[in-house]
N, CA, C and O of each residue as an XYZ file, in Angstrom:
688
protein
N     -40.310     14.091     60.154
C     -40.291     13.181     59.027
C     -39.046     12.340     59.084
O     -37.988     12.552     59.676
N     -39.446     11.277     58.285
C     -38.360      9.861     58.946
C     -37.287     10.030     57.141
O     -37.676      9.857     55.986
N     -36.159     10.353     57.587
C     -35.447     10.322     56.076
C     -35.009      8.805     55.618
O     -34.442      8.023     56.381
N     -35.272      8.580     54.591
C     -35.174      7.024     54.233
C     -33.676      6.873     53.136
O     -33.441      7.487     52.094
N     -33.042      6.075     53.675
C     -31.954      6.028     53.030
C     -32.091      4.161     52.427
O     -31.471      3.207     52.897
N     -33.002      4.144     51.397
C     -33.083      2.817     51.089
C     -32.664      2.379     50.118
O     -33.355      2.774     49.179
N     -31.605      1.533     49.696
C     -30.939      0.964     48.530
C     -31.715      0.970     47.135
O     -32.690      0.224     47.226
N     -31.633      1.437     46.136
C     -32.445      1.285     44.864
C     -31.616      0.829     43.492
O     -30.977      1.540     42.716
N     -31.861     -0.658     43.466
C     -30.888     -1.498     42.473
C     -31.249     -0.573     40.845
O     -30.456     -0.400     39.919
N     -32.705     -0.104     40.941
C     -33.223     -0.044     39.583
C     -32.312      1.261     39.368
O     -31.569      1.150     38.393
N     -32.211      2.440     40.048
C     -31.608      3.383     39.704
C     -29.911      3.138     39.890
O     -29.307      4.189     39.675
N     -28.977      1.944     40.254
C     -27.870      2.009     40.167
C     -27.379      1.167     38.831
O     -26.222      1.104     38.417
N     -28.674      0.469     38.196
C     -28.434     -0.610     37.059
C     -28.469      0.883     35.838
O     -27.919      0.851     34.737
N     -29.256      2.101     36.398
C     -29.292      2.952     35.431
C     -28.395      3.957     34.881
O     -28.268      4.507     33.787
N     -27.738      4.019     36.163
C     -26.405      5.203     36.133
C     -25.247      4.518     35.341
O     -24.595      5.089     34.467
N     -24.996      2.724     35.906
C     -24.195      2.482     35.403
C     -24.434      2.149     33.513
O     -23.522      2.437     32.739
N     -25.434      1.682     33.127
C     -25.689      1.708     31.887
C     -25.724      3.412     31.304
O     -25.655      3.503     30.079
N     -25.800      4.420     31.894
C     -25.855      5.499     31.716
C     -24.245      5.692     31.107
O     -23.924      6.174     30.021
N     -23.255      5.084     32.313
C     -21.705      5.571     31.903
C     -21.131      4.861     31.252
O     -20.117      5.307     30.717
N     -21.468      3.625     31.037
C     -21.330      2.605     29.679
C     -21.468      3.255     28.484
O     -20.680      3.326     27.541
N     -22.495      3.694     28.622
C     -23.160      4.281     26.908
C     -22.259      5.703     26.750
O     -22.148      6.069     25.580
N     -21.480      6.712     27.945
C     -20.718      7.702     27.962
C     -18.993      7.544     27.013
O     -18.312      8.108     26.155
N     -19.010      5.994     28.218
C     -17.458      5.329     27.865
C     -17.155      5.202     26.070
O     -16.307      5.647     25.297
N     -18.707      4.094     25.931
C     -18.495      4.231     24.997
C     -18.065      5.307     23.492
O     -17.149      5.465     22.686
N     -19.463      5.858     23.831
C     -19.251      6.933     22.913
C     -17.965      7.380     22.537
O     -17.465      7.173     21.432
N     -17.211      8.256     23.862
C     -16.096      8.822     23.799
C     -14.999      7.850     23.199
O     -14.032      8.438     22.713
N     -14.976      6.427     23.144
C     -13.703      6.003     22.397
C     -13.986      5.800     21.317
O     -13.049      5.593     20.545
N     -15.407      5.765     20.769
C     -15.763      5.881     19.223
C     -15.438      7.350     19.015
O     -15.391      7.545     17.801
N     -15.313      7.917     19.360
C     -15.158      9.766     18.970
C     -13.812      9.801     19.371
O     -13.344     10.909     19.110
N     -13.131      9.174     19.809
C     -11.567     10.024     19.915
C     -10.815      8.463     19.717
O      -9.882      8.141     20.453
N     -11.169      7.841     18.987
C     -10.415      6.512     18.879
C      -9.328      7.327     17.884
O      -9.291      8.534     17.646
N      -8.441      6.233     17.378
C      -6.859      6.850     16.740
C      -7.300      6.539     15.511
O      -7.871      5.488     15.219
N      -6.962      7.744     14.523
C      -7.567      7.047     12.968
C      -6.730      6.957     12.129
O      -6.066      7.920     11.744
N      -6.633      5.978     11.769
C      -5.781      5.596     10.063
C      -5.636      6.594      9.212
O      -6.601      7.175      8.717
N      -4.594      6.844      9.001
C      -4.689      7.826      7.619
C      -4.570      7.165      6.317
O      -4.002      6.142      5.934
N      -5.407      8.227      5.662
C      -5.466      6.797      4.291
C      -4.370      6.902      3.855
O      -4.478      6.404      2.735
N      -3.264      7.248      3.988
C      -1.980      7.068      3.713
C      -1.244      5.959      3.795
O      -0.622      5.295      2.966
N      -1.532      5.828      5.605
C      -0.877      4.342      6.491
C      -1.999      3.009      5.536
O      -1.611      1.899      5.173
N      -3.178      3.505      5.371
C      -4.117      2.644      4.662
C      -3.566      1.961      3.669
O      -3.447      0.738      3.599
N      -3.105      3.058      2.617
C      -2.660      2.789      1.346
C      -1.217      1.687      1.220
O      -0.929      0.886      0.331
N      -0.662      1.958      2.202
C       0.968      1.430      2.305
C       0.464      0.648      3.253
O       1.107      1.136      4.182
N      -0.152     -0.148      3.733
C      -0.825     -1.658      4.746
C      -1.417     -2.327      3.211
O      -1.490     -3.546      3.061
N      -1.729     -1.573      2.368
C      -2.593     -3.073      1.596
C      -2.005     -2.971      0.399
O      -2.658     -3.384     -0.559
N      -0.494     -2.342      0.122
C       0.804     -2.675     -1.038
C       1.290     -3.339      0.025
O       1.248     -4.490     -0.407
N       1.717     -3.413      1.103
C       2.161     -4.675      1.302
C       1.689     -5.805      1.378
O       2.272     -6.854      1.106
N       0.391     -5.645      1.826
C      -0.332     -7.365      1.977
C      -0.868     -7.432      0.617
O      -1.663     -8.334      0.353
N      -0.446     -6.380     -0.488
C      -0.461     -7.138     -1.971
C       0.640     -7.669     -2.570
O       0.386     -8.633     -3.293
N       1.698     -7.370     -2.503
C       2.943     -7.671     -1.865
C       3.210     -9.342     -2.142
O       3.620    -10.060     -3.054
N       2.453     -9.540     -0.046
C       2.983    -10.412      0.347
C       1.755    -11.763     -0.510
O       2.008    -12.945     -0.742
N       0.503    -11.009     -0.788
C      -0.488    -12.485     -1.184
C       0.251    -12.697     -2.548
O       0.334    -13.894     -2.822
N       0.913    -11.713     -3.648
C       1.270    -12.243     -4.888
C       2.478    -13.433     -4.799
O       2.683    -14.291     -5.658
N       3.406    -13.210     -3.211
C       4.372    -13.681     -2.822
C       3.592    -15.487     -2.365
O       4.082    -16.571     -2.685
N       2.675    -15.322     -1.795
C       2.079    -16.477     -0.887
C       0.907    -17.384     -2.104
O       0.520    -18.508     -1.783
N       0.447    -16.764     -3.438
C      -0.476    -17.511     -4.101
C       0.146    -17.609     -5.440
O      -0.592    -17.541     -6.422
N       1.246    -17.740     -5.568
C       1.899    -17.615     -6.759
C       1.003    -16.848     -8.045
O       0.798    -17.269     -9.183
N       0.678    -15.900     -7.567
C       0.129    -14.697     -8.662
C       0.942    -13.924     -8.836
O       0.575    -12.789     -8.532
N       2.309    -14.026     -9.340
C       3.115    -12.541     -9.312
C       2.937    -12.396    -10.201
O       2.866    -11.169    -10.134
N       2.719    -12.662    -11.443
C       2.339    -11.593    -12.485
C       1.141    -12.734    -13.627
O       0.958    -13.951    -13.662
N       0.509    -11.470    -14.476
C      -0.363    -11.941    -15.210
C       0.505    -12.495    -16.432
O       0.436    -13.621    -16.925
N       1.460    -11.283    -16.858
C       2.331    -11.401    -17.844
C       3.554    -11.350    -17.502
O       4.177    -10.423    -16.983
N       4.052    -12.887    -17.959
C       5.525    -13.157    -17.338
C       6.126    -12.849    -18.694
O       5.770    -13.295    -19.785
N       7.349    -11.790    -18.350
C       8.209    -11.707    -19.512
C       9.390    -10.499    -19.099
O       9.279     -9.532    -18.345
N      10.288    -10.866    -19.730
C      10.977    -10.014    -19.339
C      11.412     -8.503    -20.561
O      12.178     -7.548    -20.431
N      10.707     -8.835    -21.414
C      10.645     -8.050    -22.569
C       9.974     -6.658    -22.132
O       9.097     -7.175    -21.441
N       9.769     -5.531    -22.036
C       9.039     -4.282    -21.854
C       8.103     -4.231    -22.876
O       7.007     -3.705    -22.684
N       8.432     -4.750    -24.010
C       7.719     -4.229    -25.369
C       6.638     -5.406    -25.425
O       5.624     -5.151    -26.074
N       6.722     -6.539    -24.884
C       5.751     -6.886    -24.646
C       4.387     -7.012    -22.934
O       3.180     -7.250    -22.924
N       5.073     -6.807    -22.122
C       4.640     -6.383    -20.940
C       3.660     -4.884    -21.296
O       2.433     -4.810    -21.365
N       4.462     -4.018    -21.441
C       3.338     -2.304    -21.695
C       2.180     -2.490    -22.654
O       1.153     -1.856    -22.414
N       2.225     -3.299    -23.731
C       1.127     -3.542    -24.230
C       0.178     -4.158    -23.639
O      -1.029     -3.914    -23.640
N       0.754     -4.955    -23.141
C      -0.514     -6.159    -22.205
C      -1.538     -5.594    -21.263
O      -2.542     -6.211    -20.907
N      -1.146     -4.114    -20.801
C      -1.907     -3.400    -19.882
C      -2.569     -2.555    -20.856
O      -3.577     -1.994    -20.427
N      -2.216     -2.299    -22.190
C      -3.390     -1.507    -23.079
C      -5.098     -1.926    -22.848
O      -5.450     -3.092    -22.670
N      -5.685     -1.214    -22.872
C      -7.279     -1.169    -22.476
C      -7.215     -2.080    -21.311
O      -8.292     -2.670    -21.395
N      -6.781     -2.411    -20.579
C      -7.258     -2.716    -18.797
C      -6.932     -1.866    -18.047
O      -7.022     -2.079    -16.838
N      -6.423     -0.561    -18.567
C      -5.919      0.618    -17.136
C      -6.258      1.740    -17.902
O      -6.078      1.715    -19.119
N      -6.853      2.987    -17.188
C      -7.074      3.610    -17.711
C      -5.268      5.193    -17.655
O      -5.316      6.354    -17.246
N      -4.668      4.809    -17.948
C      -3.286      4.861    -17.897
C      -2.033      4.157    -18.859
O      -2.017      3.026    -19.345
N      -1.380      4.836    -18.918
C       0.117      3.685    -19.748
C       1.278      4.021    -18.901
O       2.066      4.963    -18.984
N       1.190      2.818    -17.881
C       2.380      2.693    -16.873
C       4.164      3.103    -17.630
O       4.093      3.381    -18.828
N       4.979      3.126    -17.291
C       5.918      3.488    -18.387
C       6.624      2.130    -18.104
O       7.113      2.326    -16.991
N       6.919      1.007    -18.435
C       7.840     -0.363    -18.223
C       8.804     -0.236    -18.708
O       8.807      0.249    -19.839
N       9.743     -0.517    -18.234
C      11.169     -0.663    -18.446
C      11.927     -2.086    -18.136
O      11.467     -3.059    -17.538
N      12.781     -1.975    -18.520
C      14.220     -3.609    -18.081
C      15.248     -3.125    -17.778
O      15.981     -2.583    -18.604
N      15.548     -3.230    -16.382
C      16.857     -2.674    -15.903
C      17.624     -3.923    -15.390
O      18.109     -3.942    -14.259
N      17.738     -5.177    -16.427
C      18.597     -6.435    -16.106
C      19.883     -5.822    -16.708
O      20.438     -6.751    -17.295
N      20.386     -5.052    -16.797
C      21.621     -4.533    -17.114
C      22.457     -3.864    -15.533
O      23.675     -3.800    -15.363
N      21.491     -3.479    -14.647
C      21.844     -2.823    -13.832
C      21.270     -3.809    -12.400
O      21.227     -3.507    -11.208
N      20.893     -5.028    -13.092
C      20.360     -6.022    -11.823
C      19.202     -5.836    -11.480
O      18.909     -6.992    -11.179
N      18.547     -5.408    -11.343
C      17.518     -5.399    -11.698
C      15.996     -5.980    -13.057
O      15.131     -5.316    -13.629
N      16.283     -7.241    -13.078
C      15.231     -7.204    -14.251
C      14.228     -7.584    -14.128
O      13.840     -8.082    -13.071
N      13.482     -7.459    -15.214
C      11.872     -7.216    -14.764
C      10.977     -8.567    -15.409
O      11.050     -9.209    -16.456
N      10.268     -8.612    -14.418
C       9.907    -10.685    -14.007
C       8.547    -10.543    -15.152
O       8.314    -11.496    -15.894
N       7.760     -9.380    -15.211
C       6.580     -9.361    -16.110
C       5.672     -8.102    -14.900
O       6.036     -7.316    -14.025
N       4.388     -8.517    -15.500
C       3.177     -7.526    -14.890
C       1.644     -8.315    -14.737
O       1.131     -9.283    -15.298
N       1.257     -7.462    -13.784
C      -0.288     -7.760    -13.451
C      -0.901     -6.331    -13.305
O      -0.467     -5.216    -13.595
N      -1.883     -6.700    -12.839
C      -3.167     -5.661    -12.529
C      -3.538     -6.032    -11.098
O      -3.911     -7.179    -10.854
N      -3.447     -5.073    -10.104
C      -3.696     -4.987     -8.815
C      -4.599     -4.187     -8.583
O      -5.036     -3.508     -9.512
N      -5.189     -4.038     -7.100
C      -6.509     -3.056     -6.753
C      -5.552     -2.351     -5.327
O      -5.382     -3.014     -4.304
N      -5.133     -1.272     -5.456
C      -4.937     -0.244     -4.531
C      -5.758      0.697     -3.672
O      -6.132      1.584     -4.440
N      -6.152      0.903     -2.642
C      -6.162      2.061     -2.642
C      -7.883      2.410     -3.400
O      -7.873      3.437     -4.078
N      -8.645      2.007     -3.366
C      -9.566      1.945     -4.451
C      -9.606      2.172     -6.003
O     -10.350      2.850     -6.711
N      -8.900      1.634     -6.182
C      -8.835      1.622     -7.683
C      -7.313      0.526     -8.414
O      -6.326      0.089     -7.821
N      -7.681      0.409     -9.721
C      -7.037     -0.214    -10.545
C      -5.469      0.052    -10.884
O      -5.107      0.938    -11.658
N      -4.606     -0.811    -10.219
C      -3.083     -0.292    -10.717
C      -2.384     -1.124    -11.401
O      -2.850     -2.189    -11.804
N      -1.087     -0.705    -11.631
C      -0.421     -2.095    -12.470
C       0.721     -2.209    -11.844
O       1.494     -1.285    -11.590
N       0.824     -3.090    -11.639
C       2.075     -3.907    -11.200
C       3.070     -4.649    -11.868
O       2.946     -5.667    -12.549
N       4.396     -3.788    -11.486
C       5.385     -4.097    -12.291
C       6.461     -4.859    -11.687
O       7.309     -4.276    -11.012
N       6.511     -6.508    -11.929
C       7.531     -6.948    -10.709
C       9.078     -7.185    -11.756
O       9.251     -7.419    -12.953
N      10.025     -6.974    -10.548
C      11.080     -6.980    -10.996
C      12.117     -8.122     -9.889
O      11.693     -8.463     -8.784
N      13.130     -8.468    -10.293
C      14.101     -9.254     -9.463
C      15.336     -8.599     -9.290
O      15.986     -7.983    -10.136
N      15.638     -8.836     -7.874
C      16.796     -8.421     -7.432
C      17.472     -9.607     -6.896
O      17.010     -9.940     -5.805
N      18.354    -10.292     -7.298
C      19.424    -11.495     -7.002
C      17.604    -12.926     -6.337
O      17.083    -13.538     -7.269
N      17.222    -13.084     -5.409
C      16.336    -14.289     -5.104
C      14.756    -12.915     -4.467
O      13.629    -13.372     -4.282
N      14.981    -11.738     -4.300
C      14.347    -10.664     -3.806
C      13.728    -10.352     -4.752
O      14.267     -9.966     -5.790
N      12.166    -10.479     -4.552
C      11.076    -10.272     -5.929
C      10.428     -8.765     -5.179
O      10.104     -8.650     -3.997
N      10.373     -7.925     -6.019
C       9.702     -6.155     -5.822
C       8.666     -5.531     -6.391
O       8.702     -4.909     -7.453
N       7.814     -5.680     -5.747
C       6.229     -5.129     -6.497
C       6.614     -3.513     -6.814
O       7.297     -2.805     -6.073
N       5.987     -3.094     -8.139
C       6.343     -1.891     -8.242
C       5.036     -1.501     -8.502
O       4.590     -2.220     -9.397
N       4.249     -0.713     -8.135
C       2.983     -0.169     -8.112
C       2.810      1.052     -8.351
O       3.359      1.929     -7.685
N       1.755      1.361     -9.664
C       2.144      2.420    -10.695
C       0.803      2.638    -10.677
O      -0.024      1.728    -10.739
N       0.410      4.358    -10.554
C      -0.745      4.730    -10.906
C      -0.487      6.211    -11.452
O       0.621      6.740    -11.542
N      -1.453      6.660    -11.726
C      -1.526      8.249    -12.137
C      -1.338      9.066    -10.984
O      -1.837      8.643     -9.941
N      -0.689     10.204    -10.953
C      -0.851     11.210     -9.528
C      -1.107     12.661    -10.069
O      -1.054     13.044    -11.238
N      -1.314     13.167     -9.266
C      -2.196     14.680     -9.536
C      -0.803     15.440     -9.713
O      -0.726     16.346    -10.542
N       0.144     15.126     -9.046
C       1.537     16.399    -10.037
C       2.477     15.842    -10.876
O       2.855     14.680    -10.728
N       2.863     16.525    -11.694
C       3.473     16.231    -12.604
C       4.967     16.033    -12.541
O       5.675     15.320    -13.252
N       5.319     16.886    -11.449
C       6.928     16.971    -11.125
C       7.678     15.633    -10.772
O       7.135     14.549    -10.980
N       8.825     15.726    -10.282
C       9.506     15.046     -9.306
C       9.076     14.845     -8.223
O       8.898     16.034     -7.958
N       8.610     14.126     -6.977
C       9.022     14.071     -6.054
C      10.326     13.599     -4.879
O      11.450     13.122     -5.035
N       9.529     14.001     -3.682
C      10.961     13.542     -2.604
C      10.452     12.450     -2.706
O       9.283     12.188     -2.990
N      11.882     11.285     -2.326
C      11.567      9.934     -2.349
C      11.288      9.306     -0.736
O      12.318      9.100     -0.095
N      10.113      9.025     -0.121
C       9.711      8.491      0.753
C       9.862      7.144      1.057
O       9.159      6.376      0.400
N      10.866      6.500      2.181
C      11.364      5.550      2.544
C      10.476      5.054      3.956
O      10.592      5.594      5.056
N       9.752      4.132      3.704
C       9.397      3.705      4.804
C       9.172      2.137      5.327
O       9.111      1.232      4.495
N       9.056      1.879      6.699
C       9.010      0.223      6.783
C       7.879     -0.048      7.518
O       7.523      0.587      8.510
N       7.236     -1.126      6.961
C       5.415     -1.487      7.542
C       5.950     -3.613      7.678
O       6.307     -4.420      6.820
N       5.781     -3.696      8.807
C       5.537     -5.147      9.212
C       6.828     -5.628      8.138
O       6.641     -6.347      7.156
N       8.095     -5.098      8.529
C       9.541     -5.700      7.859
C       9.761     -5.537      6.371
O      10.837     -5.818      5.845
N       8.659     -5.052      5.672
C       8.966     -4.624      4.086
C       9.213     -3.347      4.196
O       9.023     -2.649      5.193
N       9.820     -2.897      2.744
C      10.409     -1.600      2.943
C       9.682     -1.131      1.786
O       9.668     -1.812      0.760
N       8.950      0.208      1.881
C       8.230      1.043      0.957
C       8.648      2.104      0.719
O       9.106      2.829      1.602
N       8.590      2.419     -0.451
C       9.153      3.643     -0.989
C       8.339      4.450     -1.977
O       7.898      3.786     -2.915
N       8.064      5.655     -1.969
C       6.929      6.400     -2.622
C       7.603      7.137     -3.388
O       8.534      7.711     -2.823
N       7.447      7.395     -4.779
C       8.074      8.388     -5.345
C       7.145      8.819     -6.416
O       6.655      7.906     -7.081
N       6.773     10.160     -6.741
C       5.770     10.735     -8.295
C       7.279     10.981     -8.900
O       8.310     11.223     -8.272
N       7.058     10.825    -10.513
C       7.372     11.210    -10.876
C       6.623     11.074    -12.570
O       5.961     10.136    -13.014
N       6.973     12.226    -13.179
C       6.131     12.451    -14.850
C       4.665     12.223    -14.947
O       4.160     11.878    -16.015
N       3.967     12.405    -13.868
C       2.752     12.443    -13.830
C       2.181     11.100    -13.020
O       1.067     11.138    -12.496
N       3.149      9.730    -12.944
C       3.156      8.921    -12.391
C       3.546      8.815    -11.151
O       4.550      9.437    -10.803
N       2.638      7.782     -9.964
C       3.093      7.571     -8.435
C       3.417      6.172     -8.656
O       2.773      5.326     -9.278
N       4.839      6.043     -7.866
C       5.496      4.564     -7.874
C       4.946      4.262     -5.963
O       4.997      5.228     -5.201
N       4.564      3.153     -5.538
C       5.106      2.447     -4.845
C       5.655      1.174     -4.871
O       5.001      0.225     -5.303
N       6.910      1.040     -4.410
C       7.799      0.079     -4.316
C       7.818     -1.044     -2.833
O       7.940     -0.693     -1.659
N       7.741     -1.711     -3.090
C       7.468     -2.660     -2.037
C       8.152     -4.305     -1.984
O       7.714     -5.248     -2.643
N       9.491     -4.371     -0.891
C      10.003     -5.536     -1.531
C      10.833     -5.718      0.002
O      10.698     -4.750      0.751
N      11.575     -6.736      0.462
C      12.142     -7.156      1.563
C      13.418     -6.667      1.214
O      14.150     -6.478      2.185
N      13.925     -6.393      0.042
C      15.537     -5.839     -0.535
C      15.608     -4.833      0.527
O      14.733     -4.125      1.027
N      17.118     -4.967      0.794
C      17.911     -3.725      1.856
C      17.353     -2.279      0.473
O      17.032     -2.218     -0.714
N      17.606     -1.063      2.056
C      16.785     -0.006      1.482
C      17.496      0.440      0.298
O      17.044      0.587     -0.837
N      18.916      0.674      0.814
C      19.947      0.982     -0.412
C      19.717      0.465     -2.211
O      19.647      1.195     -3.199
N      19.656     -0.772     -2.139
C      19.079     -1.579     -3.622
C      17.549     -1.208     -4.189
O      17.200     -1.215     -5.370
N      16.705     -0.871     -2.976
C      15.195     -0.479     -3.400
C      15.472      0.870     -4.148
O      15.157      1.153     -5.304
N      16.355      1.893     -2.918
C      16.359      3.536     -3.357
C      16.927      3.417     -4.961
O      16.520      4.207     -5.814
N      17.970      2.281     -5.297
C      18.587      1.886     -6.526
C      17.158      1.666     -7.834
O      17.025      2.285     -8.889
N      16.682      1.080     -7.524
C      15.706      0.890     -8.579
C      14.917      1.860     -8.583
O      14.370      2.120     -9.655
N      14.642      2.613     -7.504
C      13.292      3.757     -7.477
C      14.022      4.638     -8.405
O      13.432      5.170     -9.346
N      15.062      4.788     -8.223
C      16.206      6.167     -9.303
C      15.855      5.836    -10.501
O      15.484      6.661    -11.336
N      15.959      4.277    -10.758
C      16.108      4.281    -12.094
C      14.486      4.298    -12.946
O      14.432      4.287    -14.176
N      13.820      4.313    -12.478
C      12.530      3.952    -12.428
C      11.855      5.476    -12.892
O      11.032      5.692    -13.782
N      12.439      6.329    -12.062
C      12.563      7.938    -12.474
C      13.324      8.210    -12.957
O      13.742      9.342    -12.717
N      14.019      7.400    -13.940
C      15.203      8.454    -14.834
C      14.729      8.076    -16.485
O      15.311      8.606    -17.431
């Protein structure tokens, strides 16, 4: 018997679509995944930066607290705690209503010398203190802190030192 060693395009168009569909798979199954953490702190900053870029920084411009905390009555299901720390440089430009993270937060902006600082306030599941989490995403500097039942993120181009300054006071 004559052994035939004859080229077969149909079965090499098959193997290779065979290891295509392998390749694939495997980088959908072991691709690198976001933690909704990194999630959460990517879209306070690019809320951040659009209130910075569409002149939306706040709904309610004022620098009063006593009128700002009311303004968020019945649109949050929460009462952010607002404060004015223009005594300590810090004072506070007014508030809006932002979407985090899936869901509804309030935003508390404040000024530091020409440096405007989103402060982003929601409810958190402990009640305590937390450690204060310093971190930097695409040149802004974020800072996470719970405290009294409330989660702050802070989000602003201010050196870290002046941010960690307001996060203190923010928890005191």
């Amino acid at each position: 018997s004559e052994t035939q060693s004859r080229f077969n395009p149909l079965l090499l168009w098959k193997s290779l679509a065979f290891g295509a569909s392998v390749v694939a798979m495997l980088a959908i199954l072991f691709r690198p995944r976001i933690s909704s953490r990194d999630s959460a702190l990517s879209e306070a900053v690019a809320s951040h930066v659009r209130s910075l870029m569409v002149e939306h920084l706040t709904d309610v411009a004022s620098s009063d607290q006593h009128t700002v905390k009311p303004w968020f009555n019945g649109k949050l299901d929460f009462a952010p705690d607002v404060k004015d720390f223009a005594t300590q440089g810090f004072p506070l430009v007014g508030g809006r209503l932002d979407y985090l993270n899936g869901r509804t937060v309030a935003a508390l902006v404040y000024r530091r010398n020409k440096h405007f600082i989103n402060v982003f306030v929601w409810p958190s599941a402990s009640t305590g203190g937390g450690k204060l989490k310093l971190q930097k995403l695409r040149g802004y500097s974020i800072v996470i802190h719970e405290v009294n039942g409330l989660r702050y993120c802070v989000v602003s181009d201010l050196n870290d030192k002046e941010l960690v300054e307001l996060v203190n006071l923010l928890g005191s």
